[in-house]
C-alpha positions as CSV (number, residue, x, y, z in Angstrom):
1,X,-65.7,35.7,-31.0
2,X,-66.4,34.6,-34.6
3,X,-64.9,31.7,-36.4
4,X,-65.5,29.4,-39.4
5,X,-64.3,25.9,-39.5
6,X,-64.2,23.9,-43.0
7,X,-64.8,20.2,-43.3
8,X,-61.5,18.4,-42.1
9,X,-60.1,21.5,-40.2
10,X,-59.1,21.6,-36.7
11,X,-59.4,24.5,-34.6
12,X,-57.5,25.0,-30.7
13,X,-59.0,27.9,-28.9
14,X,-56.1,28.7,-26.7
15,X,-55.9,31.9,-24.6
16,X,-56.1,33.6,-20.6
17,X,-58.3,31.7,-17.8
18,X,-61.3,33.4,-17.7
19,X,-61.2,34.8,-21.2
20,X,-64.4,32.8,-22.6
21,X,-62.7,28.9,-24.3
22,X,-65.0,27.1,-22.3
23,X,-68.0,29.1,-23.3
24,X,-67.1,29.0,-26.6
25,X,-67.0,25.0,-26.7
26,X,-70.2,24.8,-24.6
27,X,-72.2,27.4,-27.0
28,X,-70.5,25.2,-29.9
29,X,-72.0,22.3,-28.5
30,X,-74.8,23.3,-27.6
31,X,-74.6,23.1,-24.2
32,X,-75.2,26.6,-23.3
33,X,-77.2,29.9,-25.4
34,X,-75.0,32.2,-26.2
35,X,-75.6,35.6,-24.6
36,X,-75.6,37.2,-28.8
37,X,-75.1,36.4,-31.9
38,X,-75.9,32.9,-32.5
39,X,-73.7,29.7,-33.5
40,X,-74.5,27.2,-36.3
41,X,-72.8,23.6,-36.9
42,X,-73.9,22.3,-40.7
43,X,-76.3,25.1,-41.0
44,X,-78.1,24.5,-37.9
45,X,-78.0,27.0,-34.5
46,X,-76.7,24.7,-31.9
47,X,-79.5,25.4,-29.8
48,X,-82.2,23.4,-31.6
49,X,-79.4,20.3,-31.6
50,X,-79.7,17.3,-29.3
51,X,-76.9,17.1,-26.6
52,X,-74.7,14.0,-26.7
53,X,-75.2,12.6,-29.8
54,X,-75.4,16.4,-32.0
55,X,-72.3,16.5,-32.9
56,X,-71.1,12.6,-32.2
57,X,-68.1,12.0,-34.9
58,X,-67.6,15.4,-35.7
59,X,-66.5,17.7,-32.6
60,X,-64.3,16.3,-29.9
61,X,-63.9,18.4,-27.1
62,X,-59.8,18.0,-25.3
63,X,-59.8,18.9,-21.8
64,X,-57.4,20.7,-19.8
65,X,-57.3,18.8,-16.6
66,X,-56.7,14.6,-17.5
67,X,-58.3,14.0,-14.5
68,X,-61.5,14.5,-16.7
69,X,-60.7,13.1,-19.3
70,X,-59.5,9.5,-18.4
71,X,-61.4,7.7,-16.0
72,X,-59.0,5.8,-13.5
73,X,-61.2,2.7,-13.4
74,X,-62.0,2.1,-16.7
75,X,-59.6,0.3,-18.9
76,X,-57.9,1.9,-21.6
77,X,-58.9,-0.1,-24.4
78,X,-62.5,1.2,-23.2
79,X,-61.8,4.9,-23.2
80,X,-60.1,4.6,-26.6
81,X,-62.6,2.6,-28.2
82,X,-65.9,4.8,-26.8
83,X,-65.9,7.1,-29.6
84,X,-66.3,4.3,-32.4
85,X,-69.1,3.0,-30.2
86,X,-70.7,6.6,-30.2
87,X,-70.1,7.1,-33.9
88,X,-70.5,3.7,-35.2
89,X,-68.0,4.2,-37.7
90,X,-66.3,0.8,-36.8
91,X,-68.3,-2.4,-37.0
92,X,-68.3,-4.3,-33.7
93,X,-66.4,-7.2,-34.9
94,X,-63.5,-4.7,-36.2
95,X,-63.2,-2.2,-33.0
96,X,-60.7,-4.3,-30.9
97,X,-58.0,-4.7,-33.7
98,X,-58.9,-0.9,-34.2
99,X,-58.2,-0.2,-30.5
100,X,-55.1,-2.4,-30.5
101,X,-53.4,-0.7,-33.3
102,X,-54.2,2.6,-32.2
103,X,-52.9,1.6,-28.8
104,X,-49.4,0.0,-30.4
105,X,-48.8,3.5,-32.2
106,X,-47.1,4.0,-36.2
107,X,-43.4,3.4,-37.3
């Protein structure tokens, strides 16, 4: 599988169970050596990355199963507000209003 992404793109592997999207995202980041061939995030094979905080900002992976992704007994202003506590993008002070009008949606 080869594939290029340029800044501000978004890519959805779609395709059969079994058929290697899971692999791909855990070789992406990082997670897993690929078994050739090698993959690179900003010029640097994923391999040599930290896990966790690597790619914090900048890849998101979207589960299949919700049951993974949302966690029943944490509130949902916590889940949505977890990734601007990873990537510190929003000041402290600034991430509940952030939550709260990501929660309330646009007109």
């Amino acid at each position: 599988m080869t594939f290029s992404i340029a800044a501000g793109e978004t890519l959805g592997i779609v395709g059969e169970s079994g058929s290697g999207k899971s692999t791909a995202g855990r070789v992406v980041l990082g997670l897993v050596k690929p078994t050739a061939g090698h993959a690179t995030v900003d010029g640097v094979e994923t391999t040599r990355l930290r896990h966790g905080k690597a790619h914090a900002g900048h890849i998101q992976v979207v589960l299949q199963n919700p049951d993974w992704s949302l966690n029943p007994s944490i509130k949902i202003g916590r889940s949505v507000a977890e990734p601007l506590v990873i990537t510190r993008r929003i000041p402290p002070g600034q991430r509940r209003e952030v939550v709260r009008d990501m929660l309330a949606g646009s007109d």
